[in-house]
C-alpha positions, -999 to +999 in steps of 0.1 A: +000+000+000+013+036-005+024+058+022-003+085+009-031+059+012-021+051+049-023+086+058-059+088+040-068+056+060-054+072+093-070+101+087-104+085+081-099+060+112-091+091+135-127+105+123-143+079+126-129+079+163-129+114+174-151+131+151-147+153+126-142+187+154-118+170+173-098+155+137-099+193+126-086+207+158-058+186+160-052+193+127-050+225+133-033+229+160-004+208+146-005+238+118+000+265+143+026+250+164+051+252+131+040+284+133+046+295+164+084+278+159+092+299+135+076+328+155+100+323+190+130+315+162+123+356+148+115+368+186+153+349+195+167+368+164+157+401+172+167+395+212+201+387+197+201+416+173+188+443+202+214+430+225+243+431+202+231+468+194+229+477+233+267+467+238 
């Protein structure tokens, strides 16, 4: 079976579980925390950048 047809199945299983709210919201959520990476990475970078400017 192809790897993109086990995700499909996964998916399906985990609505079929859960329902579809709680599939979507995990979903979700694992959207924004990539987001909110890259978000603390650009907050780290401009701490660095402001404290080498200070000195």
């Amino acid at each position: 079976m192809e790897p993109r047809a086990d995700i499909f199945i996964t998916i399906i299983e985990m609505i079929e579980n859960v329902g579809f709210p709680i599939f979507i919201s995990l979903f979700l959520l694992h959207r924004m925390e990539a987001k909110l990476n890259a978000v603390v990475q650009a907050v780290n970078q401009l701490t660095a950048v402001l404290t080498q400017k200070n000195h």
